[in-house]
C-alpha positions, -999 to +999 in steps of 0.1 A: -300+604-186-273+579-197-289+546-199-262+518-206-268+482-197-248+447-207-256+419-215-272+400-192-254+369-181-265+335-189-264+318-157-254+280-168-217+282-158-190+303-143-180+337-153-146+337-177-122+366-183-148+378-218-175+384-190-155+402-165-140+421-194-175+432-208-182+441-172-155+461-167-157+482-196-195+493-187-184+502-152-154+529-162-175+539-193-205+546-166-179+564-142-161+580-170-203+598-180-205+608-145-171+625-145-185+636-173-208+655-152-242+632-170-262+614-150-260+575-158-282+542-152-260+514-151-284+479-157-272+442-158-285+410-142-286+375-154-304+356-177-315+330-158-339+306-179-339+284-211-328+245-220-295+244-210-305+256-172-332+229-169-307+200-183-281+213-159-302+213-132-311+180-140-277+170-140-271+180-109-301+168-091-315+201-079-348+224-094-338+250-118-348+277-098-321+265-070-294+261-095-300+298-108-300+310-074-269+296-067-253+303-102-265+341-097-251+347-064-216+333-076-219+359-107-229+388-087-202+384-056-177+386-088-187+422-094-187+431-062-153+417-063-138+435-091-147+467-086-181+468-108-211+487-096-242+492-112-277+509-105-301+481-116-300+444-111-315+423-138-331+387-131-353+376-152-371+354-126-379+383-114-419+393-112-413+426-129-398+410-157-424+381-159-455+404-159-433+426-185-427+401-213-461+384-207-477+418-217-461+426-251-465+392-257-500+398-250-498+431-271-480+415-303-503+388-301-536+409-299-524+430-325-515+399-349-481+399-346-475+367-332-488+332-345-486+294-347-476+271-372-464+234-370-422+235-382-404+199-391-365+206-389-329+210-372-328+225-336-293+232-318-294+224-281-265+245-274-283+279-291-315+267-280-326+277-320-339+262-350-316+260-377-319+265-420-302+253-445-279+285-447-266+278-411-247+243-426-207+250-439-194+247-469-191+211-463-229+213-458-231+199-422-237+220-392-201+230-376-191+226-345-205+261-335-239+246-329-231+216-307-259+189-308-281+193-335-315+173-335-343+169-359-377+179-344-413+182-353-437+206-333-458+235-330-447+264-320-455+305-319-439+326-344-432+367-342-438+384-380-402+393-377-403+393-418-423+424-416-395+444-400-366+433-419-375+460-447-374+489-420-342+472-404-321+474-434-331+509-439-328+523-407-289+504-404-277+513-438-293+553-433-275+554-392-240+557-388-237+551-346-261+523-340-240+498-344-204+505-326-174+501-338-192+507-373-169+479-394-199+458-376-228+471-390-216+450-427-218+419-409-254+429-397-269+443-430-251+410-448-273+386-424-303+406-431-297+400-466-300+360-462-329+362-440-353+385-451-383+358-450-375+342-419-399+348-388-389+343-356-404+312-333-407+326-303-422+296-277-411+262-268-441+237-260-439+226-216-433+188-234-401+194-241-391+228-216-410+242-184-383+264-170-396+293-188-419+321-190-454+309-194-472+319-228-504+344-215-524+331-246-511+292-244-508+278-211-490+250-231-461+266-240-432+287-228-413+322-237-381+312-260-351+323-241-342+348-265-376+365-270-376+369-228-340+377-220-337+408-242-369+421-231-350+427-198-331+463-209-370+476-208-392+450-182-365+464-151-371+503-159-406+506-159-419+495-198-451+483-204-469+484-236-501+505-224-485+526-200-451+532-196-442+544-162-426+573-153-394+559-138-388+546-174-397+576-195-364+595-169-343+566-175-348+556-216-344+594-223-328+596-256-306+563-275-289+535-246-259+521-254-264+484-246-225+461-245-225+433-259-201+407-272-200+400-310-212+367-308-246+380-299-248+406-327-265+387-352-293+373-350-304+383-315-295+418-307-291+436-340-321+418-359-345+405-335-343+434-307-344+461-328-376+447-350-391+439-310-389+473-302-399+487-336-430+466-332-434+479-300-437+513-311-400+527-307-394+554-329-356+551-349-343+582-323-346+558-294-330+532-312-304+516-286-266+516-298-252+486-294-214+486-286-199+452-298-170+446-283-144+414-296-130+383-273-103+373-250-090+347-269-065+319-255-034+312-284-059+325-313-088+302-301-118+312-283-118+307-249-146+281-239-153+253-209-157+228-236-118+234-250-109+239-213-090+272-218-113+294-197-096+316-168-116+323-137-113+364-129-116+360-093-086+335-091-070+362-111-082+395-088-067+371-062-034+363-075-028+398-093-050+420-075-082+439-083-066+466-096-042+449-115-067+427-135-090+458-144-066+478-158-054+448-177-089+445-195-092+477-209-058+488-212-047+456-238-075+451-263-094+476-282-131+482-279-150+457-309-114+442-313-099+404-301-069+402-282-053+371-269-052+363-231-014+367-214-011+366-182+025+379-185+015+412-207-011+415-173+019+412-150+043+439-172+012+464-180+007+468-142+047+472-130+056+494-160+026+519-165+018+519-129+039+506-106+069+523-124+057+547-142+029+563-124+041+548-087+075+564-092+059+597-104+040+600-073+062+590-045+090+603-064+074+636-061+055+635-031+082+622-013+108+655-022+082+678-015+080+662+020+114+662+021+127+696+003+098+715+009+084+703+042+054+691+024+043+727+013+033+731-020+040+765-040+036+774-076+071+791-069+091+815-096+092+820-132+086+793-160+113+774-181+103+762-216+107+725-197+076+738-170+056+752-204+063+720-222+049+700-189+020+721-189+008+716-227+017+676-225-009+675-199-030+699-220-026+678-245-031+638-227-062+655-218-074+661-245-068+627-263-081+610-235-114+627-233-114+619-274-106+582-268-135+581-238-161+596-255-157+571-283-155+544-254-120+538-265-102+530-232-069+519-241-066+548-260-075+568-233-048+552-210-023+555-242-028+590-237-030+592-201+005+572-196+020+597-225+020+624-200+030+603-170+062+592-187+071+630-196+066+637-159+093+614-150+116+622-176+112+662-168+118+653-131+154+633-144+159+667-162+153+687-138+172+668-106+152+678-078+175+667-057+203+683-071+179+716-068+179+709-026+218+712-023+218+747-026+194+775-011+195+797-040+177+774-058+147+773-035+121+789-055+133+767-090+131+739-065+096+751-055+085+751-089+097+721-102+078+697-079+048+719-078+046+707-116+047+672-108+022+674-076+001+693-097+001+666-125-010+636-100-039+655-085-050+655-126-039+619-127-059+609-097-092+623-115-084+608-149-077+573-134-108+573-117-133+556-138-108+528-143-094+523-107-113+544-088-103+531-055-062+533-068-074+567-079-089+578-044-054+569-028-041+590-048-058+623-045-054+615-004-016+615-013-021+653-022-048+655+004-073+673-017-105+663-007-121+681-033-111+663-055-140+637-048-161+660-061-144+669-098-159+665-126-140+668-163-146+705-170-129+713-134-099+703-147-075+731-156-040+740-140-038+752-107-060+725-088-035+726-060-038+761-039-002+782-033+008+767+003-011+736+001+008+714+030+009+672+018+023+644+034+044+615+030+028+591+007+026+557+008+029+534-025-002+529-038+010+503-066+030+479-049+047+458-079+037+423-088+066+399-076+063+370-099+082+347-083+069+357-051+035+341-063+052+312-076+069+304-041+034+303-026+019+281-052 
């Protein structure tokens, strides 16, 4: 089994373009596995409590468990939205996931791993996290990063997270794939380095937060938000600390890949979750990988409410269409990479790789073969050096997007894909179809000719797929091979289209994005 998951959302806002990007990218790498021909477990949710939800709520005059309900639904018809489907839903409200974190903190606390102490010092509201004298700048403030900073006084639990850091360094600097792209894993070691003492407070007294999980040993505290919330990639498939269920032990098989942006690398998913789990009895072979991927960025600058530089998906899946806005996510920034938002780079990726390139290819093709050939399709006569040459370039796009995939490198995967799309078209201007129609004795060249192309969208159907799977499906009805439904990677070799196979006329399938059009309407 395939387990992936993302990171769940933090429901105190609306979803940006970073969150539908990170979305996106599990969904086609979870449909790119199962055309893989693995079996995959898809998990995400939303991470629904903590400070910031209850002074929101506050705000806004309703209880916290109203305005996550509300902020929830709003995340979740997004995905529907856009195309993003998954096999579990995360919430950490959820009764699975109290009774879940409740037990290992019950566990970790039984087996002294957990313990109080009183702590005097800074606490960011906006991180909901205490704060050391090596979080302050040069300048020897704390930066803007860290919003309102307060000084506190209080008790509070603490997780021996200091035991673990020796194991952690180890077990990072001695793997090479659990941190992915792997220029990350230097980032992670280097905070290791600077915190090797530091334990890890893991309660907030009711006083100052009740919207949280309830302490089992302290009726007087709450779960931080941090400690709970990761827990979630376990408490939803079956984990407890005495006696895992089954359904978990089919699911957490072998290493997860969990996404995750980079801003929640250090300290929360590369040193506290992995020391959680390694207290919990994880052995380093079922170590998650965690697949950091970059931001969308707005002019260089971080797209955030505060600076007022977010974009909202669904206004774009709306103005540009679905399919439009997720092939612009993977296809212009590379996995662990930033890339700045433009909407004008969406607008030209979608007319000239699919619109023009791969919508000409098809109805270009189809539409002679209708036409020439009375939509039957034959593999015709013998082969020119331009037919082999078609032949390998698909051979060959294959093979580098497979490459690309598997390394859950998208946009190189589309590099690759379009490659072979852009021969097609310029062996169809070499070979002039039309031209091929005026005259009968060319029948059987004629035959052959668009048999290559035909041929080469039923591939491009199944390689699209995990990226636009409905844009895909039109596509394989466009050579009305049914079969091809049922596909899987391997299946792919030349001569997926039978000798006599009858098609019809198409019908575009990417209609191109008139600018002006949108601009008319407002």
């Amino acid at each position: 089994m395939f387990f992936l998951t993302t990171a769940i959302d933090y429901t105190n806002g609306s979803p940006h373009i970073g969150h539908a990007y990170e979305k996106v990218l599990a969904d086609v790498i979870t449909r790119y596995r199962r055309l893989s021909g693995e079996e995959v477990y898809f998990l995400t949710g939303a991470d629904q409590y903590g400070q910031k939800v209850q002074q929101t709520a506050e705000k806004e005059g309703v209880s916290p468990a109203e305005y996550v309900k509300t902020v929830t639904a709003r995340w979740s018809a997004l995905w529907k939205k856009i195309g993003v489907e998954y096999d579990g839903w995360a919430e950490t409200t959820d009764t699975r996931h109290i009774t879940c974190v409740q037990s290992i903190l019950a566990d970790l606390y039984a087996k002294d791993q957990i313990y109080k102490k009183n702590y005097k010092g800074f606490y960011s509201v906006r991180q909901e996290q205490f704060l050391t004298e090596k979080d302050k700048n040069d300048a020897g403030e704390f930066g803007a990063e860290w919003g309102e900073v307060t000084e506190i006084e209080e008790e509070n639990y603490y997780f021996k997270l200091s035991d673990y850091t020796p194991w952690l360094r180890d077990f990072l600097e001695k793997s090479d794939d659990t941190i992915l792209p792997a220029f990350r894993k230097s980032e992670l070691i280097n905070a290791l380095e600077k915190n090797t003492e530091a334990d890890l407070c893991i309660s907030r007294p009711k006083e100052r937060l009740t919207w949280g999980i309830e302490l089992p040993f302290d009726k007087d505290f709450v779960t931080y938000v941090w400690f709970d919330a990761l827990i979630n990639y376990i408490s939803f498939i079956g984990f407890t600390p005495d006696d895992t269920l089954p359904e978990f032990d089919a699911i957490w098989t072998d290493r997860p890949i969990h996404i995750i942006g980079k801003d929640i690398l250090v300290p929360a998913h590369g040193i506290y979750w992995l020391a959680m789990l390694h207290a919990l009895g994880f052995a380093d072979e079922k170590m998650p990988q965690l697949l950091v991927h970059g931001f969308w960025n707005s002019s260089g600058e971080k797209m955030s409410k505060s600076l007022g530089n977010t974009l909202d998906p669904s206004e774009l899946a709306d103005t540009f269409g679905v399919d439009a806005l997720r092939y612009y996510l993977v296809r212009d920034i590379h996995t662990g990479k930033d890339a700045n938002v433009n909407i004008e780079r969406l607008v030209m990726l979608y007319n000239t790789e699919l619109a023009n390139e791969l919508g000409n290819l098809c109805n270009r093709a189809l539409n002679m073969s209708v036409r020439f050939t009375n939509g039957i399709i034959s593999p015709g006569g013998p082969l020119t050096p331009d037919d082999t040459a078609l032949q390998q370039s698909l051979i060959d796009s294959t093979a580098a997007y497979r490459k690309a995939m598997d390394n859950h490198e998208v946009s190189m995967g589309l590099e690759a894909l379009n490659r072979h799309i852009v021969h097609c078209n310029q062996y169809t201007d070499r070979m002039k179809p039309w031209e091929l129609n005026k005259n009968l004795e060319n029948k059987e060249r004629l035959a052959t000719v668009l048999y290559h192309l035909a041929e080469s969208v039923a591939h491009c159907s199944v390689l699209l797929s995990p990226i636009l799977p409905e844009a895909a499906a039109k596509l394989a009805d466009q050579v009305k091979l049914p079969s091809l439904t049922d596909l899987k990677l391997d299946d792919l070799k030349w001569g997926l289209i039978p000798e006599g196979h009858e098609i019809e006329k198409p019908s575009p399938v990417f209609p191109r994005i008139d600018v002006k059009a949108i601009e008319a309407e407002g």
